[in-house]
N, C-alpha and C positions, 0 to 999 in steps of 0.2 A: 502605505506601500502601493504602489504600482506595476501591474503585471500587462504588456502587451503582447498581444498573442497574436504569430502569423499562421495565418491560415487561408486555405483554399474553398474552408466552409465556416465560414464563420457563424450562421444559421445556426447553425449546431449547439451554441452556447447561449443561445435567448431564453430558453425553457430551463436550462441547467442552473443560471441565473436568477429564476425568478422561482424557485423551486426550493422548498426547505429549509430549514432553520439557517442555513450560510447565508440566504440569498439578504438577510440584515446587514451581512458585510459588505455586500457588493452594493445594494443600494444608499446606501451610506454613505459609501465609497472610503470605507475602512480603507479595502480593498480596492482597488479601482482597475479597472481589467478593460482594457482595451482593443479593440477587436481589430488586423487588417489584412485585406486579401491581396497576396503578389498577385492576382490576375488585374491588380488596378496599376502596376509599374513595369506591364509587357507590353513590347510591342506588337505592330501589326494590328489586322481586324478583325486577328479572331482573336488577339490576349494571349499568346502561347505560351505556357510554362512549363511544357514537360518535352521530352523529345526521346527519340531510342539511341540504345547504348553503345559507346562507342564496343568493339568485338564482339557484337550482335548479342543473340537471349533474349527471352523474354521481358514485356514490360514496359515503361519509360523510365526516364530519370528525371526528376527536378529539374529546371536550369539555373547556374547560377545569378546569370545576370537579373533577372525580375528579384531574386531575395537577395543582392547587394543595392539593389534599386528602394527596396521596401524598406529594409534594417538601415538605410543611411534616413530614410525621411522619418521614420521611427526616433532615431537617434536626434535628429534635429526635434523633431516636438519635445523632447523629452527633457532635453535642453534649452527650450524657452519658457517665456512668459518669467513671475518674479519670483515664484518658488518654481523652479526645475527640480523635476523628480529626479536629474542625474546631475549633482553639483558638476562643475567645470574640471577637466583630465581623470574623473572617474565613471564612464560608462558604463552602462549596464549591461550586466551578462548575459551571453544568450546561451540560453539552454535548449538542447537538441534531443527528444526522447526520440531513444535510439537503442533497436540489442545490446550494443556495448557499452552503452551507459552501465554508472553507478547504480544497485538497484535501490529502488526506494524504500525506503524505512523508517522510524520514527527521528532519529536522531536526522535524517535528510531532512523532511518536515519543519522538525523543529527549527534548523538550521534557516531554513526559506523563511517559516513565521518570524523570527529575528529581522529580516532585511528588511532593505529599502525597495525589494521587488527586483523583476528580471525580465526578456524578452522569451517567452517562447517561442520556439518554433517548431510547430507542428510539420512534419513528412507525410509524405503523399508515396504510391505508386513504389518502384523498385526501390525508390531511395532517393539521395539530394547527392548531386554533383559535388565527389569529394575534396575540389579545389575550394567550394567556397565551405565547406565544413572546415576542414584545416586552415583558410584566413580568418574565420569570423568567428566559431563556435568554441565559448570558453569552458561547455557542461555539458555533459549528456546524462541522462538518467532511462533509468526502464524498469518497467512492470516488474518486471521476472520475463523467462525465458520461454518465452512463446510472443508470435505475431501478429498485433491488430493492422488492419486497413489505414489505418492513419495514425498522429501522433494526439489529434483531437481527446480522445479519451484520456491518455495520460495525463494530458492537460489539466484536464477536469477533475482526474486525482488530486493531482498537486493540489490546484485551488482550491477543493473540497476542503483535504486534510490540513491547508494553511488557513483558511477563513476560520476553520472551527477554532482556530488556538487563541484567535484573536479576542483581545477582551472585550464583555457585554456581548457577544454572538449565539453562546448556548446561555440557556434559561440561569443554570449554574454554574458558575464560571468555574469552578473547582472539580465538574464532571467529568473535562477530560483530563484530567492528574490522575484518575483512575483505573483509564483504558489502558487495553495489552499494549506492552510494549515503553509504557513511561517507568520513567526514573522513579517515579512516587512506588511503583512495583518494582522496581529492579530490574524491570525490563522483563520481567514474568507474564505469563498470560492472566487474562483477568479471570476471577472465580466466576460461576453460574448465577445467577439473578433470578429470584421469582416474583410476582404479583398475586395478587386474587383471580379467584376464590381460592382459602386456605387449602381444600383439596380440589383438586381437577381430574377426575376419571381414575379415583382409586388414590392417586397417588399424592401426599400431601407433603406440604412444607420443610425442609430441615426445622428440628427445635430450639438449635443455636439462634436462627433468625426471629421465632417467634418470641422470647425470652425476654426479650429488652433489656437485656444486659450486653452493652457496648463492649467491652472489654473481650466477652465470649466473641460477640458476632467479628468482632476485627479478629480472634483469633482461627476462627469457622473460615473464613473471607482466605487468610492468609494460607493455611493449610490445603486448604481447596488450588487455591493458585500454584502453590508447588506442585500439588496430584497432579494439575492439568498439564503444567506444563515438563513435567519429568516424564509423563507418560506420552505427549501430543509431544513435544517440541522440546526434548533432549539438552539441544546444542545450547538453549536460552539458559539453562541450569548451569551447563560448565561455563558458559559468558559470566552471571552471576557470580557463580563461587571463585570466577579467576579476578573478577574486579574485589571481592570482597565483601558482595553485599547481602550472604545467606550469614545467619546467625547460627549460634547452638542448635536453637529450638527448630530452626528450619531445618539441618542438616540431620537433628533425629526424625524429623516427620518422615525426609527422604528415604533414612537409613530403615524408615520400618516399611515403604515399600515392594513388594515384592520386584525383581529381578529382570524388567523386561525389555529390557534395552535393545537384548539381540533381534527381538521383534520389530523395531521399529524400520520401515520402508525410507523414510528421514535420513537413517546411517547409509543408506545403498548398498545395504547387505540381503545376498539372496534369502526368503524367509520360504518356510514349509508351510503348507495347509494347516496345518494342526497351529502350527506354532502363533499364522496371523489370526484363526479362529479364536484363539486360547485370548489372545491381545485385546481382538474387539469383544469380547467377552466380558472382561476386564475390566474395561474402559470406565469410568464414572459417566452417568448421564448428563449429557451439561443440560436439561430442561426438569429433569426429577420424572422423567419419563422413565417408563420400565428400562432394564437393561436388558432383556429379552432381546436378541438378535436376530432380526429377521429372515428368512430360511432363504432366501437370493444372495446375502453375504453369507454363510455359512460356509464353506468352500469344502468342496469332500476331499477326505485325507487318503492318501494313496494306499490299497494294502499290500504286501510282501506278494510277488508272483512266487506260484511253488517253479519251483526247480528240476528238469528235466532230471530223469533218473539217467545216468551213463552207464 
């Protein structure tokens, strides 16, 4: 697959490349990621690619012309030589991380790990001039909802989370079928993990894990990942039980959790002092660390004012 990515700093991606168990795929050229700057398809002698907005405000804007300039010489490489990454009337898509994008998720991931590859393009400054977003741009995707400095880092999501899927990239090729969020889970968050030493400052190992009985430790593993995620992350349980994918045995695990739903900040319902105290209280340790709650989260609980006599 092939990924080319516009950008105004392409710098930015040399170390991210050559860093970490992905950088197998890129060197390889599993993956093959392509770097290019619109400041090389502007004119003028200073390279201009931004400019202020038309009804004034803060900022610049992209310009169109240098990214129809750069996406049409992209499109042309991509289409020569004897294997072209983009057979002839099917081009390749250009994705625009952007607020109103789709947000990212596993099932998006997965979706990009499947292809043939796409064009990035990374934003700069206020934004990209919305006439060439509406001729050019077939994707948008986003973080979540808050705003980086550029589209560079999403970028580098992506290609993170796509390189690892690839096969021969992680040590164990069957390591990410495990992680939160896959299908191999139900899309559940993934259970807690420990290492050595069997104790660490008092606190020691689950026994299910010590036991070397598989059948326990997958049942330890599974039970864990429902605690976390019915308690952390609600919404992933009702996804679950509406596709079909919690059992019997899962939905009694469920059923003998206590009740704390109204707690969760997740639902966007106002919660009480007591109430989020009570929660993170509550919580399982995801390290096997005490659950002792540190007296900075503690929140003090309001008491009743007396009431003026009349």
């Amino acid at each position: 697959m092939r990924f080319d990515i516009i950008t105004l700093f392409p710098e930015l991606f040399a170390p991210f490349m050559a860093s970490g168990v992905t950088r197998r795929a890129f060197a390889s050229g599993q993956v093959d990621v392509r770097l290019w700057n619109p400041r090389d398809h502007a004119e003028g002698n200073y390279r201009r690619v931004d400019d202020r907005p038309f009804g004034g405000g803060p900022g610049m804007v992209m310009l169109a012309e240098p990214l129809a300039r750069c996406l049409a010489h992209i499109r042309e490489q991509r289409s020569a030589g004897e294997t072209p990454a983009d057979p002839p009337g099917t081009p390749a898509p250009l994705l625009l991380f952007s607020p109103v994008g789709e947000k990212l998720s596993h099932p998006v991931v997965a979706q990009w790990a499947h292809s043939a590859g796409a064009i990035l393009l990374c934003g700069r400054y206020e934004g990209i001039d919305q006439r060439f977003i509406d001729a050019e741009v077939t994707h948008q995707l986003s973080l979540g909802d808050f705003v980086l400095s550029g589209g560079e880092i999403p970028a580098m999501a992506l290609l993170d989370a796509v390189a690892r899927l690839q096969p021969g990239v992680l040590n164990d090729e069957g390591s990410h079928q495990f992680d939160s969020f896959n299908p191999a889970l139900d899309g559940l968050l993934d259970c807690p993990h420990y290492t050595r030493p069997e104790v660490w400052r008092g606190q020691g190992v689950p026994a299910a894990l010590l036991s070397g009985h598989h059948a326990q430790i997958a049942q330890w593993r599974r039970h864990q990942s429902l605690q976390y995620t019915a308690r952390l992350r609600p919404e992933l349980i009702a996804t679950a039980r509406a596709a079909g994918q919690l059992s019997r045995q899962d939905e009694a695990v469920l059923a003998r959790l206590p009740e704390r739903t109204d707690c969760s900040p997740r639902l966007g319902k106002q919660v009480s002092a007591r109430c989020l105290t009570m929660c993170l209280l509550e919580l399982p340790s995801p390290r096997g660390l005490s659950r002792a709650v540190p007296a900075a989260l503690v929140l003090p609980v309001a008491q009743p004012q007396p009431q003026p006599l009349r």
